[in-house]
Structures are given as structure tokens and as C-alpha cells.
C-alpha positions in Angstrom: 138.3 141.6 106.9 140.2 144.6 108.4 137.7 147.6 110.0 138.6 149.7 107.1 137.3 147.8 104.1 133.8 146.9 105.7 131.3 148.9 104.4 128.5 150.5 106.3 125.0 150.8 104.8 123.7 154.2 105.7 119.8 153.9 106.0 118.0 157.0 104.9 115.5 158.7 108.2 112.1 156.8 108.2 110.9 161.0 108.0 112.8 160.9 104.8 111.4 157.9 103.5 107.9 159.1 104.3 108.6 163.0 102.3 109.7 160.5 99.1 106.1 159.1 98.6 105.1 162.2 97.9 102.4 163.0 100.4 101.4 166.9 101.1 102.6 168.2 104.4 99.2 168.0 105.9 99.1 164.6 104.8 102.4 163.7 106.7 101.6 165.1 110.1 98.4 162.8 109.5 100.5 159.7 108.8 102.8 160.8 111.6 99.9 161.0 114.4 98.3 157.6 113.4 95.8 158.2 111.1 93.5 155.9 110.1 92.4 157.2 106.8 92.0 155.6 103.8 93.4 158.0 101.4 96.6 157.6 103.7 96.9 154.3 102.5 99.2 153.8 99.0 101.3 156.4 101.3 101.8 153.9 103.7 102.3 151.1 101.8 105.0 153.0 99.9 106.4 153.7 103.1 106.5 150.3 104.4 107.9 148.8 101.3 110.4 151.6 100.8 111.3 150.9 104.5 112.0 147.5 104.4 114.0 148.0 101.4 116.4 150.0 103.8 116.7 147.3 106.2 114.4 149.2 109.1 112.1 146.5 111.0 108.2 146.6 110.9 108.2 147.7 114.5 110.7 150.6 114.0 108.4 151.8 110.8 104.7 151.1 112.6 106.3 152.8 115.9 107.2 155.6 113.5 104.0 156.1 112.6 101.5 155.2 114.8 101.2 151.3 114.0 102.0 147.8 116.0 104.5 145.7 113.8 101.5 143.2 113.5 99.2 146.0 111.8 102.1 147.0 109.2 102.6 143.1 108.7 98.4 142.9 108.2 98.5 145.8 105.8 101.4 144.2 103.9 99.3 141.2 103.3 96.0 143.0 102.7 97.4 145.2 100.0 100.7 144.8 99.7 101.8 143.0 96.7 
């Protein structure tokens, strides 16, 4: 297939995808630092879901915010769907 007709899937900023859950600003720079809170957590398993979605790795999106790609995969299975 010539260059011109591939397309190129343009992933949205893993900041981005963390603003559209819909968590307050103090909430975000909480997410962002690592926090361990539980209210954080139907943020971050938005997040994770959303950000998979996109095609981002579980280590880019835990080393976004704070996480080892094994503790996003444990959350996924914990309360993930």
C-alpha cells in the first residue's frame, strides 16, 4: 500500500484522557503524583480503560501516573470489568 493511503491513528495525550473522566483539578494533580486514594479510583479505572482503548500500554499509562504496569494490570482485575 503506497505511504499516502495508510492511515495514522492519532492517540489523544494520556493528560487528555485523564481531564475526560471528569475529575476536579485538585483531583488530577492527585492522580498525577501517585495517589493512593480511594476516591481516586473509578478515575483511574476510567483512565486505564479509556487508555487502552487508544492503544497506549499499561506501562506508558501507570508511568503516567504514578503506577507499575503490574499495579494497573492488578487494578484491572480487582475492579475492572
Amino acid at each position: 500500500m503506497c505511504e499516502s493511503r495508510k492511515q495514522v491513528k492519532q492517540r489523544k495525550r494520556l493528560d487528555e484522557v485523564i481531564i475526560e473522566t471528569g475529575v476536579s483539578q485538585e483531583d488530577y494533580e492527585l492522580i498525577k503524583t501517585g495517589s493512593r486514594k480511594r476516591v481516586l479510583t473509578k478515575y483511574k479505572l476510567k483512565y486505564i480503560t479509556t487508555g487502552i482503548e487508544n492503544g497506549y500500554t499499561m506501562g506508558e499509562i501507570g508511568q503516567n501516573i504514578g503506577m507499575t504496569a503490574a499495579a494497573v494490570k492488578d487494578m484491572m482485575n480487582r475492579y475492572g470489568k
